[in-house]
MARVEX-545100 format. One record per residue (C-alpha): chain; residue number from 1; x, y, z; residue in one letter. Coordinates in nm, 2 decimals. Layout:
("A"; NUM; (X; Y; Z); "a"),
...
//
This chain:
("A"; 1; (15.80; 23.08; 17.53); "x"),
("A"; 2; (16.11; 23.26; 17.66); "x"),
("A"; 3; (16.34; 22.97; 17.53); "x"),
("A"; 4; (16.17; 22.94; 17.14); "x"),
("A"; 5; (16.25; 23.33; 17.14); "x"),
("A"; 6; (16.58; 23.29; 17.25); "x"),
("A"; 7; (16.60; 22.98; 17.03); "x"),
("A"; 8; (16.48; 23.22; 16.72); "x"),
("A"; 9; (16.76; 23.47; 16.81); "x"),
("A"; 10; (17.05; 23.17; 16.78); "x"),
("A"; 11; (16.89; 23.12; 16.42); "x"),
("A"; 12; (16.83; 23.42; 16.38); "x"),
("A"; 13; (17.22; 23.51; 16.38); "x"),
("A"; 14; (17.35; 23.13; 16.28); "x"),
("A"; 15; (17.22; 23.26; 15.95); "x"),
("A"; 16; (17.43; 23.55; 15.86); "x"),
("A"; 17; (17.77; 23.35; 15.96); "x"),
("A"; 18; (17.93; 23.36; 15.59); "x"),
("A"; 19; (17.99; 23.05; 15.40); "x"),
("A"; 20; (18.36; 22.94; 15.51); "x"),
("A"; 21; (18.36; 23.13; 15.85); "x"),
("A"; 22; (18.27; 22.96; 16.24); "x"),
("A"; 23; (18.17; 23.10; 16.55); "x"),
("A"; 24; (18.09; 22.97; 16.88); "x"),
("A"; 25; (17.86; 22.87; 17.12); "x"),
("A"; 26; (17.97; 23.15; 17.33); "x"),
("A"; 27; (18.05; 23.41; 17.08); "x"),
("A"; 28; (17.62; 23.38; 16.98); "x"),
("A"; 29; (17.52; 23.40; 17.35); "x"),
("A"; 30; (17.79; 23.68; 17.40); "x"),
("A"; 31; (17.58; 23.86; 17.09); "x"),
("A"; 32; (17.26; 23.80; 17.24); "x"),
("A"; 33; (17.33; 23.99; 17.56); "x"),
("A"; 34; (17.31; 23.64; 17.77); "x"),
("A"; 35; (17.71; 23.56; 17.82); "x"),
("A"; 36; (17.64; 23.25; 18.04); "x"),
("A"; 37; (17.37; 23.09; 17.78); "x"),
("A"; 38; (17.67; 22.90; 17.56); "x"),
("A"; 39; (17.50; 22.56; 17.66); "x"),
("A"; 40; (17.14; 22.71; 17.55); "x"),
("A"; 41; (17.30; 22.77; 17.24); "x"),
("A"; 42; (17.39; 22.45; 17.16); "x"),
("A"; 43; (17.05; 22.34; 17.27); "x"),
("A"; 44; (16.91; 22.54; 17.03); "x"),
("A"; 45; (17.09; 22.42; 16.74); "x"),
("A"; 46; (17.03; 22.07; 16.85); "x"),
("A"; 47; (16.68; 22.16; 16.78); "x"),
("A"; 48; (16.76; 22.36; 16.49); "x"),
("A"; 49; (16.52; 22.34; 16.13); "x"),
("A"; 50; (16.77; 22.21; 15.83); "x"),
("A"; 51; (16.77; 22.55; 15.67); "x"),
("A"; 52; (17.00; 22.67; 15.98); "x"),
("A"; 53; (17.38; 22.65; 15.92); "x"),
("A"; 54; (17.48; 22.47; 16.29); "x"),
("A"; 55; (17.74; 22.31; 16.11); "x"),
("A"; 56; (17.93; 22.67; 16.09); "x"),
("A"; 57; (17.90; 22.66; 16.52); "x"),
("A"; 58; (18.19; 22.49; 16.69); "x"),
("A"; 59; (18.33; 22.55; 17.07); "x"),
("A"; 60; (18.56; 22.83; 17.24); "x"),
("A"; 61; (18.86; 22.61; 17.13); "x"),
("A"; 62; (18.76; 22.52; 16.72); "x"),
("A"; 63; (18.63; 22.17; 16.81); "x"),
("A"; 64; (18.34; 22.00; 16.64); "x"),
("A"; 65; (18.14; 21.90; 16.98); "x"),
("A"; 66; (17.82; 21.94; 16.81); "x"),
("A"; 67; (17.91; 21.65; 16.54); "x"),
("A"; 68; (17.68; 21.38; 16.71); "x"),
("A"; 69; (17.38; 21.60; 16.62); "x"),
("A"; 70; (17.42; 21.59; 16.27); "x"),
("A"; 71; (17.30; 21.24; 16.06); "x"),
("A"; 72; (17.63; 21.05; 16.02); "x"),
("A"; 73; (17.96; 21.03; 16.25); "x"),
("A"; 74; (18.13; 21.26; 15.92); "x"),
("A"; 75; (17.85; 21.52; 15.81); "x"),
("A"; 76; (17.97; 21.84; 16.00); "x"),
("A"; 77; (18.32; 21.79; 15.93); "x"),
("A"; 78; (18.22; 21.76; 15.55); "x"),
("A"; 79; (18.00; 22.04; 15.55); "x"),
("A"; 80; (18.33; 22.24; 15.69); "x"),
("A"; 81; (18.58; 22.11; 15.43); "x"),
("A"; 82; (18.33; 22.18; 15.19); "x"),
("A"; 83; (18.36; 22.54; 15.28); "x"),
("A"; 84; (18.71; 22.54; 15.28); "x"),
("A"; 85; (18.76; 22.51; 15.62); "x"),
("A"; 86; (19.07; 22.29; 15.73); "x"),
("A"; 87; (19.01; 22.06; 16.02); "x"),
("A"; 88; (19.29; 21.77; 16.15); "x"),
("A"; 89; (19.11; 21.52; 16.42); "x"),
("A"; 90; (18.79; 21.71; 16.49); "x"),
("A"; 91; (18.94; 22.06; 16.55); "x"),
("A"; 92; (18.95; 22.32; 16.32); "x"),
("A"; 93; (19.36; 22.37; 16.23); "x"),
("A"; 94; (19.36; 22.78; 16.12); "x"),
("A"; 95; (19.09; 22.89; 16.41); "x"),
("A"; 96; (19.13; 23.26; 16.48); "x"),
("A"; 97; (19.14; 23.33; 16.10); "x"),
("A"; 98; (18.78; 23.17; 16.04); "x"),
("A"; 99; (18.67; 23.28; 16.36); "x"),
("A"; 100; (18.32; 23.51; 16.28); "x"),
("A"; 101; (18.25; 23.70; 16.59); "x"),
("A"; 102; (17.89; 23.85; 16.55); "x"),
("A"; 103; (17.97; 24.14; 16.84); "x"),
("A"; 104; (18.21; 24.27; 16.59); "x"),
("A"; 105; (18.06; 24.19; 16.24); "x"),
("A"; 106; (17.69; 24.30; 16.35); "x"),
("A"; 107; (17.81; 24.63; 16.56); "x"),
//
């Protein structure tokens, strides 16, 4: 029961990331008061309903680990260009100025 709570939570925030901004694994579990849960995060948005933007979730470093989750090899680098976001070989090119951190925006 714990982990759907905690799974809620990573939803729960993944939906207020704006529309052409990312944040990280670690930057959600940072937010939700459990620093050393990054990995449960990603869980989570394995698991994640459609409605959720995981697309908008990337690692510490701008990299799209969390591609393989979505249907075809491309989708969550398209959903990212989409949004203006630029990306060269999987890795997000202008990082720290899309970066969303939710400790700051949500404070």
């Amino acid at each position: 029961m714990k982990d759907s709570n905690f799974f809620q939570q990573v939803y729960d925030v993944c939906q207020l990331i704006p529309e052409g901004k990312v944040t990280t694994y670690g930057a959600i579990a940072k937010y939700l008061s459990s620093p050393q849960s990054s990995k449960m995060v990603g869980w989570a948005l394995n698991k994640c309903p459609e409605n959720i933007p995981a697309h908008r979730v990337v690692n510490r470093v701008g990299m799209l680990t969390g591609k393989i989750h979505f249907s075809g090899i491309n989708l969550m680098h398209q959903l990212l260009e989409n949004e203006g976001i630029k990306l060269k070989e999987n890795q997000i090119q202008n990082f720290e100025s899309v970066f969303w951190n939710p400790l700051k925006e949500l404070a």
